[in-house]
KOLFI-120020 format. One line per 4 residues: number of its first residue (from 1); their letters; for each residue x, y, z of N, C-alpha, C, O, CB. Coordinates in steps of 0.02 Angstrom, whole numbers, padded with zeros to 5 digits. Glycine has a CB too. Layout:
% KOLFI-120020
NUM = A = X,Y,Z,X,Y,Z,X,Y,Z,X,Y,Z,X,Y,Z ~ ...;
END
This chain:
% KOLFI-120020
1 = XXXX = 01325,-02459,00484,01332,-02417,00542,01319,-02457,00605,01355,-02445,00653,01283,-02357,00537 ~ 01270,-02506,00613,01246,-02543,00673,01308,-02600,00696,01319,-02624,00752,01169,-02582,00652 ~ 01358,-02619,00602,01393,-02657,00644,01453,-02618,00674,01480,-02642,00724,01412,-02717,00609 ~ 01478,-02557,00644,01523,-02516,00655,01516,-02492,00751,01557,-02481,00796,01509,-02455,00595;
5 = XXXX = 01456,-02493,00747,01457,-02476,00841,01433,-02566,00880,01426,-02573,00941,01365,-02391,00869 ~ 01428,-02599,00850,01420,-02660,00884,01504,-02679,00890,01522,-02706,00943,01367,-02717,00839 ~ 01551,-02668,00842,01616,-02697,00866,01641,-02631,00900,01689,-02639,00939,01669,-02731,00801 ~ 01622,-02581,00894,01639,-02528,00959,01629,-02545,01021,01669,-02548,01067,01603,-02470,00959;
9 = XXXX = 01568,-02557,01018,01526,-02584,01130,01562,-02655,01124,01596,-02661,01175,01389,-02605,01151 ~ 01567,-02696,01094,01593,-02748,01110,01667,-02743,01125,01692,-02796,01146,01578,-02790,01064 ~ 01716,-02679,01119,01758,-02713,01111,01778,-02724,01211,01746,-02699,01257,01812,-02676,01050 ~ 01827,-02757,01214,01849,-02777,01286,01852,-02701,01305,01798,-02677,01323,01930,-02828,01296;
13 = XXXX = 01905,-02659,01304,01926,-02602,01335,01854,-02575,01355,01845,-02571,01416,01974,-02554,01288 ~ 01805,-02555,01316,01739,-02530,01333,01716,-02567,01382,01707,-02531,01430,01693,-02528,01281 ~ 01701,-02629,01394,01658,-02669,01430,01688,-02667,01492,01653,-02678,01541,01646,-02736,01404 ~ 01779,-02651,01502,01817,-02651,01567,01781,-02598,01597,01756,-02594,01653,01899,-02640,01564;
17 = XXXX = 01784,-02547,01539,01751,-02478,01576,01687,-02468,01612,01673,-02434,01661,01743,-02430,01530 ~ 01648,-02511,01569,01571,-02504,01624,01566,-02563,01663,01508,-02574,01679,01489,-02499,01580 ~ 01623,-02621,01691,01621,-02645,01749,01644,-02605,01783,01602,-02592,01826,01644,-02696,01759 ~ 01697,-02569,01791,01732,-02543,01828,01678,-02481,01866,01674,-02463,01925,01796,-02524,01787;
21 = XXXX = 01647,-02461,01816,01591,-02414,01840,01534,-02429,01881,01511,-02385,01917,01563,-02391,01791 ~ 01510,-02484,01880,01470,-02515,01895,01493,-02540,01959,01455,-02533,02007,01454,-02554,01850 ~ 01554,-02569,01968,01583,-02573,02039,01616,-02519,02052,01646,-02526,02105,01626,-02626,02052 ~ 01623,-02468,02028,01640,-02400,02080,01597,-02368,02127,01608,-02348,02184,01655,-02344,02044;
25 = XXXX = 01524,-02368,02075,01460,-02345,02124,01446,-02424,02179,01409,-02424,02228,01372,-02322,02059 ~ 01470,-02460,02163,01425,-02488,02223,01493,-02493,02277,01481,-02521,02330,01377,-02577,02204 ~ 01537,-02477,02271,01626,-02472,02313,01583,-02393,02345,01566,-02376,02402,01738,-02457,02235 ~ 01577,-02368,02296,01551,-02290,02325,01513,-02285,02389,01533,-02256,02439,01500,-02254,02274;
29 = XXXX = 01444,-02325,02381,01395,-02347,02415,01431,-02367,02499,01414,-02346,02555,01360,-02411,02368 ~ 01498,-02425,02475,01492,-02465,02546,01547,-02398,02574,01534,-02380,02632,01528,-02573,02550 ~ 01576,-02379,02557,01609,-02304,02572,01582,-02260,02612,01601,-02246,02669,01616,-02264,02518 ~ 01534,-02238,02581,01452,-02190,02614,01437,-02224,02684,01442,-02193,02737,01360,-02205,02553;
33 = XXXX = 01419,-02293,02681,01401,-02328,02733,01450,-02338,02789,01437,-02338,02849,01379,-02383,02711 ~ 01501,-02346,02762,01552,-02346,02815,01594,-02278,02853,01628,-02282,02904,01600,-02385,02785 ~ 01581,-02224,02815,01592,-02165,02837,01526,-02128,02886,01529,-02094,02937,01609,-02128,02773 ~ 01485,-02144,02855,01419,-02128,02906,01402,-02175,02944,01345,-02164,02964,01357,-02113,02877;
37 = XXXX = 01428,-02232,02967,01388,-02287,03009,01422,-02295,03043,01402,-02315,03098,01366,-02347,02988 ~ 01509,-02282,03031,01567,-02296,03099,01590,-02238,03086,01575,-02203,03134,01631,-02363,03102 ~ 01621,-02205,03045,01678,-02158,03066,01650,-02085,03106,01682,-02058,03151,01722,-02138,02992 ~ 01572,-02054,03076,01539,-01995,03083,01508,-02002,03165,01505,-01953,03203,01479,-01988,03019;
41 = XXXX = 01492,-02053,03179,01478,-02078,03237,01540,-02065,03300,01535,-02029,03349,01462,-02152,03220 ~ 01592,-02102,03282,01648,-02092,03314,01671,-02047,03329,01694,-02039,03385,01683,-02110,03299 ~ 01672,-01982,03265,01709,-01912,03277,01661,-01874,03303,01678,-01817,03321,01739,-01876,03213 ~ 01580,-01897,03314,01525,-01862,03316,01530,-01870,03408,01497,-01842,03450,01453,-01894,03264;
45 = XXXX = 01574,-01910,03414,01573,-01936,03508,01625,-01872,03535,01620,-01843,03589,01622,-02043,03532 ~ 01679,-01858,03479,01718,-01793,03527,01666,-01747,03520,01648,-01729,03576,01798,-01756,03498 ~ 01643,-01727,03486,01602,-01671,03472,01506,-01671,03524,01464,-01627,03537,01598,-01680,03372 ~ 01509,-01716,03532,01440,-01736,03563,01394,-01720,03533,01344,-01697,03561,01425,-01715,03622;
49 = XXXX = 01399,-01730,03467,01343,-01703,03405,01356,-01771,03344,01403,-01806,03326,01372,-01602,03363 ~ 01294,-01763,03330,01300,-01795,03246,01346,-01757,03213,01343,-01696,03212,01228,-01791,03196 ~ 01411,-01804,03175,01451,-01770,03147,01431,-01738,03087,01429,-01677,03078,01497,-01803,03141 ~ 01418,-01778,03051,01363,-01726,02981,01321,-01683,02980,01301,-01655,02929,01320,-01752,02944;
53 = XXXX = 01299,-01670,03046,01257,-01601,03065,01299,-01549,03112,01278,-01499,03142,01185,-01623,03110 ~ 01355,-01573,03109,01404,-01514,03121,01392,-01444,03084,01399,-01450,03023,01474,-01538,03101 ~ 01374,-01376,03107,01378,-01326,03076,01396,-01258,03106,01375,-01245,03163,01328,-01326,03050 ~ 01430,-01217,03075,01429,-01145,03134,01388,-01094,03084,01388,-01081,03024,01528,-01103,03162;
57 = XXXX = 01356,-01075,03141,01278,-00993,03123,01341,-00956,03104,01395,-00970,03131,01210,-00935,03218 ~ 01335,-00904,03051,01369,-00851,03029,01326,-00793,03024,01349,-00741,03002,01399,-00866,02971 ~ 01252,-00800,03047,01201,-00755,03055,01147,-00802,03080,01131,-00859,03063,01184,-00713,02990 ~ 01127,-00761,03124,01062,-00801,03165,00997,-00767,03109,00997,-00713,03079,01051,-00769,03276;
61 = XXXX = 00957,-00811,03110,00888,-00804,03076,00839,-00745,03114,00863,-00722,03165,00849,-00882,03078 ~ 00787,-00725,03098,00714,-00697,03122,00675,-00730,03118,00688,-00769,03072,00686,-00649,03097 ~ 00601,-00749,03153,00539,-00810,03152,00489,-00748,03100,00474,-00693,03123,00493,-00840,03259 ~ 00475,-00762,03055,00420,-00725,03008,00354,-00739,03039,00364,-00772,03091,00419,-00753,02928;
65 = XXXX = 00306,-00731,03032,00251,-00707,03028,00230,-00796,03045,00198,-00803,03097,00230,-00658,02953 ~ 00243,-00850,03013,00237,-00911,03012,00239,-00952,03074,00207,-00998,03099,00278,-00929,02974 ~ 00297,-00910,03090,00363,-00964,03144,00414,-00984,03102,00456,-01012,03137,00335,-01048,03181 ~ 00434,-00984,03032,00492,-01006,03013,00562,-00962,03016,00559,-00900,03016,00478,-01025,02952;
69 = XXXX = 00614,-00990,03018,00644,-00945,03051,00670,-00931,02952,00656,-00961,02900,00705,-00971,03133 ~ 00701,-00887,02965,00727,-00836,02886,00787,-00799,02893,00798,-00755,02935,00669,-00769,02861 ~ 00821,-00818,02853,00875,-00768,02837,00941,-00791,02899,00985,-00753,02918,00840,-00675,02847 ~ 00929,-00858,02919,00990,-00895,02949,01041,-00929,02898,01025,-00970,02854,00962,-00951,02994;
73 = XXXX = 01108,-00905,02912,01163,-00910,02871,01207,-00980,02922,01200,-00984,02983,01207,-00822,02862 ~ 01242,-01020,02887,01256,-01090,02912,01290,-01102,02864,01269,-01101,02806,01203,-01141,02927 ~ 01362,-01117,02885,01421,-01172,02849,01399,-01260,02899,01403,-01277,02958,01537,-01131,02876 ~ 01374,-01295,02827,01382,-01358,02853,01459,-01371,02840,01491,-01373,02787,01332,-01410,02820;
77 = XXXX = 01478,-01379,02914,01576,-01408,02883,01569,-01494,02901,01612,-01534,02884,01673,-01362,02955 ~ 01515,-01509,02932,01532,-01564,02957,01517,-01646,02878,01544,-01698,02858,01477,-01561,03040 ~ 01440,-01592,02862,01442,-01632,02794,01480,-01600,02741,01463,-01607,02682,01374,-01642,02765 ~ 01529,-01567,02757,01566,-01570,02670,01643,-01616,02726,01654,-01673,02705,01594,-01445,02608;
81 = XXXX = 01668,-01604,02758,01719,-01667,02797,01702,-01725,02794,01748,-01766,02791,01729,-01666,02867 ~ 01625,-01753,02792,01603,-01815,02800,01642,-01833,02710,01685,-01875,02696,01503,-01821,02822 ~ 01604,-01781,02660,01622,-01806,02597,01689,-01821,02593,01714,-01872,02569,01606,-01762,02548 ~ 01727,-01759,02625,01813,-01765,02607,01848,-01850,02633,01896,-01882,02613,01862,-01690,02666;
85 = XXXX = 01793,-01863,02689,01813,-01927,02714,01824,-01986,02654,01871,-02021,02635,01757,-01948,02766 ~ 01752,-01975,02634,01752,-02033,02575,01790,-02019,02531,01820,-02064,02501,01693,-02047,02539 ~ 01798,-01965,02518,01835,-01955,02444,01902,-01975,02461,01929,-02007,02416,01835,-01874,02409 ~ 01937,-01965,02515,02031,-01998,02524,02005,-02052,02543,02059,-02081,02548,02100,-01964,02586;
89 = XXXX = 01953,-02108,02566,01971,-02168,02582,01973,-02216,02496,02009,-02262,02476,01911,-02194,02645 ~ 01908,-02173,02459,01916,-02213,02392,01955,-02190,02349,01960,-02220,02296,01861,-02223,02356 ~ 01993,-02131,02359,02066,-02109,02319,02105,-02158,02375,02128,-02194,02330,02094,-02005,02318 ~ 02125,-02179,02419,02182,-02210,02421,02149,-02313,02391,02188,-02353,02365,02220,-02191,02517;
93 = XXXX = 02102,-02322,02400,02090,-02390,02374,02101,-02377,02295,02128,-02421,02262,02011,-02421,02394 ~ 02083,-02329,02271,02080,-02344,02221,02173,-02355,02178,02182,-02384,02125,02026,-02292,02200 ~ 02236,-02315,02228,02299,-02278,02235,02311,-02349,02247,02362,-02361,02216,02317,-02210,02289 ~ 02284,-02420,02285,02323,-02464,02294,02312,-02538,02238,02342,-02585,02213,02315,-02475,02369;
97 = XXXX = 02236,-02501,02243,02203,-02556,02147,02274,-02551,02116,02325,-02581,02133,02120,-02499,02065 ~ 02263,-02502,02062,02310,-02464,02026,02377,-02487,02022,02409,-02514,01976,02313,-02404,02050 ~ 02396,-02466,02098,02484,-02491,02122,02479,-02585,02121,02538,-02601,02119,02511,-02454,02234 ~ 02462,-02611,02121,02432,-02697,02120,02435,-02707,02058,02473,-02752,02042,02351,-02719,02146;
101 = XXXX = 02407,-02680,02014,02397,-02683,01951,02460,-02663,01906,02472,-02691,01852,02342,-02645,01939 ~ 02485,-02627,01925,02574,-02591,01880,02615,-02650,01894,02650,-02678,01851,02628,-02502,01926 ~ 02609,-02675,01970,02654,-02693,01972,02641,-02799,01954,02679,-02845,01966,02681,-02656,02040 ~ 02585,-02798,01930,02549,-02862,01913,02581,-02879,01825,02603,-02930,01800,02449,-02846,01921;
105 = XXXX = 02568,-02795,01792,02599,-02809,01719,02655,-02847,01711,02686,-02862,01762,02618,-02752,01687 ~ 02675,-02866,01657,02733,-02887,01653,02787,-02823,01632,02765,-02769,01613,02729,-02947,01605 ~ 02864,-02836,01640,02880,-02761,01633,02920,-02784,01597,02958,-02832,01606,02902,-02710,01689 ~ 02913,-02740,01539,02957,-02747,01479,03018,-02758,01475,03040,-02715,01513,02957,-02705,01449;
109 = XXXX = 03057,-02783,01458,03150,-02801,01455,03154,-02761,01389,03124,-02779,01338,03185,-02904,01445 ~ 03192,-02707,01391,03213,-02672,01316,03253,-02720,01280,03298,-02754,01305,03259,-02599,01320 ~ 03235,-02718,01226,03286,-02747,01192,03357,-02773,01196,03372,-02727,01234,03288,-02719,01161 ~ 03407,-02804,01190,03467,-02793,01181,03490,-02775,01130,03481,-02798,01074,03492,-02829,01193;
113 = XXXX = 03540,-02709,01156,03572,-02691,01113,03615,-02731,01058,03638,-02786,01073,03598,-02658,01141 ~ 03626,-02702,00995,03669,-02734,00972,03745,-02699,00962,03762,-02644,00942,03640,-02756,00917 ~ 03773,-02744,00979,03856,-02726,00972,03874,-02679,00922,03844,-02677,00868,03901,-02788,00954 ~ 03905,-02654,00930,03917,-02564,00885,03989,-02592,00847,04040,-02608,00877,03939,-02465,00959;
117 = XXXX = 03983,-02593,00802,04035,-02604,00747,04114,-02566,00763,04121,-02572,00824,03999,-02569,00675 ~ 04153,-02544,00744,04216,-02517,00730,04184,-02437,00677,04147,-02435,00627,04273,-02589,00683 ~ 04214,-02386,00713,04198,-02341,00692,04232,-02315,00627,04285,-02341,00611,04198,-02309,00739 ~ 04201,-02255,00578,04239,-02285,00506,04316,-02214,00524,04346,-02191,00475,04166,-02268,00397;
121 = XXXX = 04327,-02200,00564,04396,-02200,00572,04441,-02268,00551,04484,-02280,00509,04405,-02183,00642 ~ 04393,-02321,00621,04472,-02385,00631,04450,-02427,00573,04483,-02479,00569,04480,-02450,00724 ~ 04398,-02420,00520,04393,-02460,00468,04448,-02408,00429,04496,-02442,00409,04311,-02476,00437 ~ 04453,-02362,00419,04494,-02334,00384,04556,-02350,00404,04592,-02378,00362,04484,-02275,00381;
125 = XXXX = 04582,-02339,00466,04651,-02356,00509,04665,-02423,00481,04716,-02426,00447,04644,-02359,00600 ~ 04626,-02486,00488,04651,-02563,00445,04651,-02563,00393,04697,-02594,00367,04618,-02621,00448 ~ 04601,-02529,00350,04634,-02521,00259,04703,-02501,00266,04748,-02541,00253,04593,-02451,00202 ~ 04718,-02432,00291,04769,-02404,00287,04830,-02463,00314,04862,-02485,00266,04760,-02339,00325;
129 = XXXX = 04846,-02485,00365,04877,-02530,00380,04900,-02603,00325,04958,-02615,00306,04840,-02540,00432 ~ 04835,-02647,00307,04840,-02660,00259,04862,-02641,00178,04878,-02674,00128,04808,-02671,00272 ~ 04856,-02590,00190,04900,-02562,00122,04951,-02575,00133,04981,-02620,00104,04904,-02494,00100 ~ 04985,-02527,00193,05040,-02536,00209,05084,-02603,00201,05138,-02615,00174,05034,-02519,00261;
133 = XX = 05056,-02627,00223,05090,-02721,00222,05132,-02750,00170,05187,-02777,00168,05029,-02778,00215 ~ 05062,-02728,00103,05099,-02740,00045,05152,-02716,00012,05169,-02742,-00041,05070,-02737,00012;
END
């Protein structure tokens, strides 16, 4: 059994898979950083707000007894856009890996055909002929 899953994890296809993983989260990472460090900043300048703390009240709160305020309703749109950001910049890197890679394979040449014989009509048609002859 131990060697049955040792030539399993070993084999190549597996090991592609947890590099590839391993550099997705850290591709992920510089993604995050670059969406929050230049782009959220930038769109956060039309808006004159931190873009990820973009939100609209859909109910204003009450201050309880505490001072905390309660029962305030809030769509963050600005952090779920920040996500959508990352998610099409590493769907299209990942759309041009991919396309690099198809077109890196080698691309198969089908076979050549082979020449198609005389159909058994015209084999019949030259017997017949040949009969004839004689």
């Amino acid at each position: 059994m131990f060697k049955e899953f040792k030539d399993f994890a070993m084999k190549g296809s597996l090991i592609d898979i947890a590099v590839g993983f391993v550099m997705g989260a850290a591709f992920n990472k510089l993604v995050s950083a670059f969406t929050g460090g230049i782009v959220s900043p930038l769109i956060g300048l039309l808006f004159n707000a931190d873009f990820k703390d973009l939100s609209l009240t859909l109910k204003e709160g009450a201050a309880d007894e505490t001072g905390a305020i309660v029962g305030k309703v809030t769509l963050m749109y600005g952090e779920f856009l920040t996500y959508l950001i990352d998610f099409l910049i590493v769907a299209a890197v990942m759309f041009m890996i991919i396309k690099a890679i198809n077109s890196m394979k080698k691309k198969e040449v089908p076979a050549p055909v082979a020449p198609k014989g005389p159909t058994q009509e015209e084999l019949l048609a030259q017997i017949r002929d040949l009969l004839a002859k004689k």
